[in-house]
DOBA-733713 format. One record per residue (C-alpha): z, x, y. Coordinates in steps of 0.02 Angstrom, whole numbers, padded with zeros to 5 digits, always signed. Example, Ala and Ser with C-alpha at 12.3 -4.5 7.8 and 13.67 -1.06 7.14 Angstrom:
REM residues 2
+00390+00615-00225 +00357+00684-00053 
This chain:
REM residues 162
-01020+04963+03186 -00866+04867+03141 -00856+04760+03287 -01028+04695+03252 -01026+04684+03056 -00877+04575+03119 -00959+04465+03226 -01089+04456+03094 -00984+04395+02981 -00862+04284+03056 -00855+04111+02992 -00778+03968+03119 -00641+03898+03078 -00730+03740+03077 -00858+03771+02938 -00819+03675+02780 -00816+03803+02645 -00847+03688+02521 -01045+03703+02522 -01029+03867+02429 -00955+03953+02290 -00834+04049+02395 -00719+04218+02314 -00546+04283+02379 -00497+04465+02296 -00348+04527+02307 -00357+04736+02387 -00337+04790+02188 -00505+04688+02150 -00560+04770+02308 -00515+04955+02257 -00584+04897+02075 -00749+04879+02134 -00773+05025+02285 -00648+05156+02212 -00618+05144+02036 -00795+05066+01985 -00699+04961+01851 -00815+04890+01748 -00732+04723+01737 -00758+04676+01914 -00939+04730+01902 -01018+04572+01889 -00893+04504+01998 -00961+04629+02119 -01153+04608+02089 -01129+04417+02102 -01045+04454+02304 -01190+04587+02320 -01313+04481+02282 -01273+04318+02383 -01231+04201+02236 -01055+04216+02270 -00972+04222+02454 -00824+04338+02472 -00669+04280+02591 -00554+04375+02674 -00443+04408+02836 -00412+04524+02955 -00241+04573+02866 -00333+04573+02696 -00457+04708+02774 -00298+04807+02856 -00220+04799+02694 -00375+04879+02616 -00371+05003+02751 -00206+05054+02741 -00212+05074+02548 -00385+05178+02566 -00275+05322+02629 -00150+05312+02517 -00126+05497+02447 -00113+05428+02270 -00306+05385+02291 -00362+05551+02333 -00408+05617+02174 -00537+05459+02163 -00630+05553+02278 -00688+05401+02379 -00764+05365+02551 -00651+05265+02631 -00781+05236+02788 -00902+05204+02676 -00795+05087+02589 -00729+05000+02755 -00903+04946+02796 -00942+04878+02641 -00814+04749+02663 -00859+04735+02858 -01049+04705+02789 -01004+04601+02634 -00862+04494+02671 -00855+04343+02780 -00707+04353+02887 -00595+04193+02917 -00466+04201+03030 -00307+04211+02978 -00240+04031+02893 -00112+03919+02996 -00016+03846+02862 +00011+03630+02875 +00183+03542+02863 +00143+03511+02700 +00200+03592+02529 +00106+03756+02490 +00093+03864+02335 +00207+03993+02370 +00191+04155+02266 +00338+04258+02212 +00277+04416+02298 +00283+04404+02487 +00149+04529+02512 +00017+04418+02409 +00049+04257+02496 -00108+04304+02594 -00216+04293+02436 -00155+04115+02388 -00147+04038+02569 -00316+04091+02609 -00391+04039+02454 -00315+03877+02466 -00340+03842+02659 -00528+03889+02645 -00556+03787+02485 -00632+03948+02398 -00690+03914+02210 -00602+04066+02150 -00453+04193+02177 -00476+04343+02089 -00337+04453+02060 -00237+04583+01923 -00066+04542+02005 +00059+04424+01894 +00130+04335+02041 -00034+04235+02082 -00090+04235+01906 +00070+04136+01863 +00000+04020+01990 -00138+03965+01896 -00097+03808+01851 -00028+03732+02007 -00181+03798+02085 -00309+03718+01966 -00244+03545+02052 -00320+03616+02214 -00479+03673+02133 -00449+03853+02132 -00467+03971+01979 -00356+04113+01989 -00437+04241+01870 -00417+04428+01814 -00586+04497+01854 -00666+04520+01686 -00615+04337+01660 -00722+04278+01791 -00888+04221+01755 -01041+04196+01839 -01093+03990+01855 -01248+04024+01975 -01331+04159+01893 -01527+04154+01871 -01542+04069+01684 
């Protein structure tokens, strides 16, 4: 089932991302909205569910996920972690993973969350949404590329039904 929700949702590398609203979460945005049903990220999760907004992500975003689904601290949640894999293989649209230019990036503090910012930034997605202070304190340098790095609740809805 994973190899085809893949497939499914595989976006070419050559597909301008531009022509739609387009969403990068960080894994804590991810666990937010399929283990600890925060109720911030909940519109930020109906918008993805219901097509208005198109979620990004990469192979090592959905290991990440993976790897942090077992992670014993996240037992007591009681969560599917299956069940929660193929949500993201159904939802998100997987890019591959970005190969960075010869040209100054935004570089985040944390190591572990340059993924977030150089996929957001390669794939020209509208918004990063994230709870980690590294890319947050990358807001402002990333507003000059178009991107909106928000906490969920912060995030609002432009293409919802009036």
């Amino acid at each position: 089932a994973r190899q085809q929700a893949t497939r499914v949702n595989t976006v070419p590398a050559d597909t301008s991302a531009a022509a739609e609203p387009g969403l990068v979460a960080d894994t804590q945005v991810v666990l937010d909205w399929l283990v600890f049903r925060d109720a911030a990220a909940g519109p930020l999760l109906e918008a993805v569910r219901a097509g208005r907004l198109r979620w990004w992500a990469t192979p090592a975003m959905r290991g990440e996920l993976q790897h942090m689904l077992q992670h014993p601290s996240l037992a007591r949640w009681g969560h599917d972690a299956e069940r929660a894999l193929e949500f993201f293989d159904r939802q998100a649209a997987l890019w591959p993973a970005p190969v960075m230019p010869l040209v100054p990036r935004l570089v985040c503090s944390d190591p572990d969350d340059q993924i977030f910012i150089d996929a957001a930034l390669t794939h020209r997605a509208t918004w990063l949404v994230t709870r980690d202070r590294a890319l947050l304190k990358l807001r402002r340098k990333a507003q000059g590329y178009g991107l909106h790095i928000v906490r969920p609740g912060e995030w609002r809805d432009t293409n919802a039904p009036a």
